[in-house]
Every structure is written in C-alpha cells, then in structure tokens.
C-alpha positions in Angstrom: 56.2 -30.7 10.7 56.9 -27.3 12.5 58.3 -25.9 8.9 54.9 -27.0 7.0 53.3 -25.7 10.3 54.6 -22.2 10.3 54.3 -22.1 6.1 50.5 -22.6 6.9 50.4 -19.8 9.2 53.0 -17.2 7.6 53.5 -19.1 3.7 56.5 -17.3 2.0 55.6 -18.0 -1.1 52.9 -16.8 -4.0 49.7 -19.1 -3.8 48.6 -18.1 -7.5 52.4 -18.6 -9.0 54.1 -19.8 -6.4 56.8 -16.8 -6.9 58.6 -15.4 -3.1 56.5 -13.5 -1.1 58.2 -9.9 -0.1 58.1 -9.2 3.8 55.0 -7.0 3.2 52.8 -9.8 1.3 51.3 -12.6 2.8 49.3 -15.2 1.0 49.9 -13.7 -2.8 51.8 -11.6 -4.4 51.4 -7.9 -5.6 51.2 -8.8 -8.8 48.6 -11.9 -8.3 46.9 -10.4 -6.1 46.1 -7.1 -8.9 44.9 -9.4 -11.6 42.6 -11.5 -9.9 39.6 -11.4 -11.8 37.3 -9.8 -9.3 33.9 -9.9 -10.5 32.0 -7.0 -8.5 28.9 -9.0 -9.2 27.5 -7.9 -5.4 27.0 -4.2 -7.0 24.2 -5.5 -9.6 20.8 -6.7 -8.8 20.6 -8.8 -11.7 23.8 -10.4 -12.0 25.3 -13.7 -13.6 25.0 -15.9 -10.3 21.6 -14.4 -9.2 20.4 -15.2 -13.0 21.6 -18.6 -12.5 18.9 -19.3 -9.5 16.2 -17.4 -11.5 13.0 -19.5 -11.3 15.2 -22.2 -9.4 15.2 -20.6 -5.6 13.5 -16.7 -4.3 16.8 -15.3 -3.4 17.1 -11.8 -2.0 21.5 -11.2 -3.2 24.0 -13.8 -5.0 26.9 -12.7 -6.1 30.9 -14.5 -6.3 34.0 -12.9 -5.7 36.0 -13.6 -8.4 35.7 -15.4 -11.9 37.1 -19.0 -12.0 39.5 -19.4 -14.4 41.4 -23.1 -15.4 44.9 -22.4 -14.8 44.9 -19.1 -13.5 45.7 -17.6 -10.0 42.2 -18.2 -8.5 42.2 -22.3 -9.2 45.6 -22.2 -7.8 44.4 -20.4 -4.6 41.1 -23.3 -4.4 43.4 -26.0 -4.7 45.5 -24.7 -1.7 42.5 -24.0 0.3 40.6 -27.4 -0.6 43.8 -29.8 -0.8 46.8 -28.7 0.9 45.5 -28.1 4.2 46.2 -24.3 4.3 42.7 -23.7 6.2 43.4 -20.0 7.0 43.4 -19.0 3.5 40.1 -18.9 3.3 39.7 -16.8 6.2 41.7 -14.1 4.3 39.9 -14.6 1.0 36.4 -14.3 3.1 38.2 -10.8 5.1 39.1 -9.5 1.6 35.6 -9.7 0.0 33.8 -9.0 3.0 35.3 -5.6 3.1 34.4 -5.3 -0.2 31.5 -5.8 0.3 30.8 -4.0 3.7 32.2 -0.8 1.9 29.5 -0.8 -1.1 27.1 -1.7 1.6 26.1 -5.1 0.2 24.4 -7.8 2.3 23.6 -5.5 5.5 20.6 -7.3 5.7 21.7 -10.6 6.8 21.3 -11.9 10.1 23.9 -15.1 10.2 26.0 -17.0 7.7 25.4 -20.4 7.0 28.4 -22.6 5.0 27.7 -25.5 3.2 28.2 -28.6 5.3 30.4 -31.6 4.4 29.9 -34.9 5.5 31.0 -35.8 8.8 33.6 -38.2 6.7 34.6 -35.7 4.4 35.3 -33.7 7.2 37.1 -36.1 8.9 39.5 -36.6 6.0 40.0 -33.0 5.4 40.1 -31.6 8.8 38.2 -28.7 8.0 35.5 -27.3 5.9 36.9 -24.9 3.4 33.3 -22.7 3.1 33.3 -22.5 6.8 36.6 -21.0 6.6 35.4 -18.6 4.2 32.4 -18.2 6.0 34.6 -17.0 9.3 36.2 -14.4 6.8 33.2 -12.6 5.6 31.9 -12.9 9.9 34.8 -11.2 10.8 34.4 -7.8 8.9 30.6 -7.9 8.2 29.7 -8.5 12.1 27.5 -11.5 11.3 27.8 -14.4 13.6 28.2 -18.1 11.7 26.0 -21.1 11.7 27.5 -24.1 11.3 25.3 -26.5 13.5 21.7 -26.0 11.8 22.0 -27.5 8.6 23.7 -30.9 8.0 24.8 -32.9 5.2 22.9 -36.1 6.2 24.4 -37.9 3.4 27.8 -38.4 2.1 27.9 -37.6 -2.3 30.6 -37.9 -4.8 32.2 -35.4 -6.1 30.6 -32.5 -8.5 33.5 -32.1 -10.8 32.9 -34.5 -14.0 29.1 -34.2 -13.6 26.7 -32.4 -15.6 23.8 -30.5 -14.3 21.4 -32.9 -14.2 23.8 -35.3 -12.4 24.7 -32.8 -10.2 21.1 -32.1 -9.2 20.6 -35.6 -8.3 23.6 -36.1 -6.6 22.6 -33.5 -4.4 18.9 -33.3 -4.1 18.4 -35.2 -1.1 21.8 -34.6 1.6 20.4 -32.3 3.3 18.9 -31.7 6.5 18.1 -28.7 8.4 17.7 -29.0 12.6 17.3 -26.5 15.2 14.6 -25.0 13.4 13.7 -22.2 15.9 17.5 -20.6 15.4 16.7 -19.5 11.7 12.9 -18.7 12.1 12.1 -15.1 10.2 16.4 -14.9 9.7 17.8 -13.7 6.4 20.6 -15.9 5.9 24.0 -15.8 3.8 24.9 -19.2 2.1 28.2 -19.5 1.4 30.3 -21.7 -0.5 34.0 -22.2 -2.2 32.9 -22.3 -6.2 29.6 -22.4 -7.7 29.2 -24.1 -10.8 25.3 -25.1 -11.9 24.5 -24.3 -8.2 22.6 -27.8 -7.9 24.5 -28.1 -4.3 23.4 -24.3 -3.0 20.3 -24.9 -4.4 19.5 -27.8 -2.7 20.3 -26.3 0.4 18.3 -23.4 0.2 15.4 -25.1 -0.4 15.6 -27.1 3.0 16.2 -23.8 4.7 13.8 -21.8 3.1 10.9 -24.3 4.4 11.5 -22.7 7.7 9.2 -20.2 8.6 10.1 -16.2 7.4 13.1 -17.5 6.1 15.3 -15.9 3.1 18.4 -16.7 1.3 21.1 -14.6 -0.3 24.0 -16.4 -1.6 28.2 -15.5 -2.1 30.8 -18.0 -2.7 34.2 -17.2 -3.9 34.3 -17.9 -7.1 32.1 -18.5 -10.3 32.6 -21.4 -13.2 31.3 -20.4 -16.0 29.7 -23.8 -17.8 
C-alpha cells in the first residue's frame, strides 16, 4: 500500500506509454509529453468546441486542451486519472494548461471555476472527482478560487460512453441542480470537465447556471472527442 501510495504521488513511470520516467520527469515522459496533441483552441474565438454550443448555450470562451485520440497518450493519461486512482494527475494537467492559458491571456475574465459534479455515489466509489482535480489545476496558476458546493448532480446517470447524442441529452437533461444562488449572481464562471464529447452533460449544466441572475459561462475541459 505505501509503494502504490508513493507511485501516486511521485509515479516512475510514463502515463502515455508506460516507458521509465528519468529523475527530471514526473507524470510523462519527454517524449510523450512533446507529442501530445495540444489543440490551442483557447487562442480562436470561433473554435471547434465553442462551434459545438453554437445555438445550444450563450457562451463567452470554450476551448479543450488537447485532441482525444483512441489509443494514444492522452486516453492513456484519462484512464489513469478516471480509473486508477492517481487524483493528482489532474492537478498537473489543469497547472499545465492553465499556464497556457494565463500566458496568451485567455479566460482573465472569470470570477470562479465550477467542475462538473458527480453523484454523491459515484463519488463515493471513486474517491474523488477527476474535473475537480482539474479544476484545482487551472485555480492554482489562474488565481481563480473553485466552486464545488453550488451546483449538484441531484441525480445519479449511466454512463455517456456507448450513447449517442440524443441519448446522451436525455440522460443528462434533468441531474442537475444549482443552490446557493446568491454565490454566482452577476459571476462569469469557468465550467470545467475531463472530455467533452456532444457536450449534452456541460450543456445541461450551464443551462441551470445561467438561470441565475447576470450569470455567464465559458467552458475548458481537457480534452475533445471528435464524433
């Protein structure tokens, strides 16, 4: 347990192909880490992932770190964050785009970050919500504080994987609830998650929030399926 415990913190080997980590790496390698397919979507107004909401929900940014690719690095380094309990990865991955993002001056405007809740069971099982640990990432270089308390998934859904869009919108359309109203009056708020597919579960989201007097959404997550 203290071996799996001090892999978490300090792994020693490649998340994105599993190759030995050199003394100076930490979480990927040199050479994984170079060909990630960053997407620099946050540098155009009228990118893929802010297309995708078009007509759907009024959003002020959108924009995904990198390009999800089947069998590549970045799938690799989702399935570590989501399955194998290495939480603190996506703190890194959230620090890394965040700078990114802080250095082409992108999202300046936002007041808190907001993840995208699991169920309390969900959470339970997990032990941790993988888009609030991106979420604590992106806080840490931006300077924004995090919100996870005012929005709620009220209901618990199955998974998004094997579901088309329309499914996906109906699996979604309903689980959530926003409290503590007075907190996100006249805020611009970042919704985060881990991938963004059709966007039926971001979507559904914002629309709770954005009942909420002055409010406005922008939206990042790390990575973008193409469908």
């Amino acid at each position: 347990m203290l071996r799996e415990l001090y892999q978490t913190i300090y792994p020693h080997v490649c998340y994105g192909c599993s190759a030995d980590l050199a003394k100076t790496e930490c979480w990927l390698c040199s050479i994984c880490k170079s060909n990630l397919p960053i997407t620099h979507f946050h540098r155009y107004t009228s990118n893929p992932v802010f297309q995708l909401f078009a007509g759907r929900v009024p959003l002020i940014q959108a924009s995904s770190y990198y390009l999800f690719i089947k069998e590549s690095a970045v799938q690799h380094l989702l399935h570590a964050l989501k399955y194998k309990n290495v939480s603190n990865l996506g703190v890194a991955i959230g620090e890394w785009y965040a700078e990114e993002l802080r250095n082409d001056g992108a999202y300046n405007s936002i007041d808190t970050i907001i993840p995208i809740p699991l169920h309390k069971s969900k959470l339970q099982k997990r032990g941790y919500n993988q888009s609030e640990m991106f979420a604590k990432g992106l806080s840490k270089q931006l300077n924004k504080p995090v919100n996870n308390s005012s929005v709620v998934r009220a209901m618990a859904t199955s998974t998004q994987t094997r579901k088309n869009r329309i499914e996906r919108w109906g699996n979604v359309e309903f689980v959530f609830r926003v409290e503590e109203d007075d907190t996100l009056i006249n805020k611009h708020i970042l919704l985060v998650d881990d991938v963004i597919t059709t966007g039926a579960t971001l979507e559904a989201c914002a629309n709770q929030i954005l009942k909420i007097q002055g409010t406005s959404i922008s939206i990042a997550t790390i990575a973008f399926a193409k469908i």
